[in-house]
C-alpha positions as CSV (number, residue, x, y, z in Angstrom):
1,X,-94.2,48.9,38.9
2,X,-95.2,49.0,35.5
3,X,-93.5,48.6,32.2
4,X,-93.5,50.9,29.3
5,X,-91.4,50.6,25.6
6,X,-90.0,53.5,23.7
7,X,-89.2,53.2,19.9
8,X,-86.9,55.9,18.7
9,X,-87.9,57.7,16.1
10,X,-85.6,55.9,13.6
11,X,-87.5,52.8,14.5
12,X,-84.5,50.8,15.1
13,X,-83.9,51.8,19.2
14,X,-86.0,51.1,21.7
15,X,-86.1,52.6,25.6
16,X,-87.6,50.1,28.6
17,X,-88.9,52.4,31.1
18,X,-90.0,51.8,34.4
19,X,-93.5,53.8,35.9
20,X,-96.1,53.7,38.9
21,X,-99.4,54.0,38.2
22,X,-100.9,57.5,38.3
23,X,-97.6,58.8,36.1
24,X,-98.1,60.9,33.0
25,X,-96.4,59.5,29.9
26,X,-94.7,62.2,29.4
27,X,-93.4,62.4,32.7
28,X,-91.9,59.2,31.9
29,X,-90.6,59.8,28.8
30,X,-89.0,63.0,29.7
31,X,-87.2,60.9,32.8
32,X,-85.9,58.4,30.4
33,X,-84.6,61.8,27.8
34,X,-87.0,61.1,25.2
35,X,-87.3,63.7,22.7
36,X,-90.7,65.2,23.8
37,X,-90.8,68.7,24.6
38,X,-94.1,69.0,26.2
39,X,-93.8,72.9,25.3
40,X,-97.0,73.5,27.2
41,X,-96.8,71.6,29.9
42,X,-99.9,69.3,29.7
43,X,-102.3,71.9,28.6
44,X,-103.2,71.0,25.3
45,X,-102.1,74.5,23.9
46,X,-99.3,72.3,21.4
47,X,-98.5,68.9,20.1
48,X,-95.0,69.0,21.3
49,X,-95.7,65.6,23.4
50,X,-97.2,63.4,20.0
51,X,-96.8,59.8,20.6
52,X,-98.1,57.0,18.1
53,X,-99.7,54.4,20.3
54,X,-99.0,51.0,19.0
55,X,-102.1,49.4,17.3
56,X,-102.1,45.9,19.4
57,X,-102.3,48.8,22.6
58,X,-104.6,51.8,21.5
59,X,-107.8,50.2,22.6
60,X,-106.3,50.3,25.9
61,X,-106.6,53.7,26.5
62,X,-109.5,55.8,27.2
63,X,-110.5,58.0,24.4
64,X,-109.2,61.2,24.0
65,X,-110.8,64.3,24.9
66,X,-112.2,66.9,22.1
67,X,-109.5,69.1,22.8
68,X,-106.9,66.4,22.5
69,X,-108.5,65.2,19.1
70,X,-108.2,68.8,17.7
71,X,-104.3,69.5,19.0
72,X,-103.9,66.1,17.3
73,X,-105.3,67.6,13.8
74,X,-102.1,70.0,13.9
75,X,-99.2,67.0,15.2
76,X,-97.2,66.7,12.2
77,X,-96.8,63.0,11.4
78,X,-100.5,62.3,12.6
79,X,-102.0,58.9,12.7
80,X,-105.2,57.1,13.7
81,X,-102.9,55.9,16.8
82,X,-101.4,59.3,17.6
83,X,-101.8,60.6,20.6
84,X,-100.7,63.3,23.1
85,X,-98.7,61.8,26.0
86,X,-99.3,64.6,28.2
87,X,-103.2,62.7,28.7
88,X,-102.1,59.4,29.0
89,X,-102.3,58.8,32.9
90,X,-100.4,55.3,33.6
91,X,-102.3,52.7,35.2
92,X,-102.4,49.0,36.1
93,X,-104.2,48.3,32.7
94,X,-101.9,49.9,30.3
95,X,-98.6,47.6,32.0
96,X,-96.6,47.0,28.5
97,X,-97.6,49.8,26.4
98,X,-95.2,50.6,23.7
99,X,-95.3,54.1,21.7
100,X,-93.3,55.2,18.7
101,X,-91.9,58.8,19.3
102,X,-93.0,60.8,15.8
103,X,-89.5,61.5,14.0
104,X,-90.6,65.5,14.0
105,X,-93.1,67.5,15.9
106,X,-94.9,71.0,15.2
107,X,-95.0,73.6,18.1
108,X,-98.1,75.2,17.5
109,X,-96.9,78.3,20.5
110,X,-94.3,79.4,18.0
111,X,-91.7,78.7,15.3
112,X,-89.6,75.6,15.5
């Protein structure tokens, strides 16, 4: 098992969630009722599932795809850190990682 940290939106709560390797972040963060829509279901047709890395853990993760980078252009609340947790695939290496969850997100399918 692996360890991942949720800050609320408001900054001041935080979520300790449990994951195995090979889980999608937003998987997890859906299981422990973050609010992430993930309105496309993991395929990069919205930014429903924007998540801002923390700094100290970014270089962690592989770099995101082309695609990702340009859903990432339309997250509202966008930052060098952001991104999509529907492409984060858990492993061994990212035990610990903590993520902010963006106090508003844009669905780019439709109106929200």
């Amino acid at each position: 098992m692996m360890r991942v940290t949720f800050i609320h939106a408001d900054g001041k709560g935080r979520t300790e969630a449990e994951a195995v390797p090979g889980d999608i972040l937003l998987d997890v963060a859906q299981a422990h009722l973050m609010p992430l829509e993930g309105t496309c279901e993991g395929q990069m047709a919205c930014s429903t599932c924007h998540v801002i890395v923390a700094r100290a853990d970014f270089d962690r993760l592989p770099p995101a795809s082309e695609e990702e980078e340009d859903m990432l252009d339309l997250a509202a609340g966008a930052r060098r850190t952001s991104r999509l947790s529907c492409q984060i695939m858990l492993t061994e290496a990212l035990d610990g990682l903590t993520v902010h969850i963006p106090g508003e997100s844009r669905n780019m399918q439709g109106a929200r």
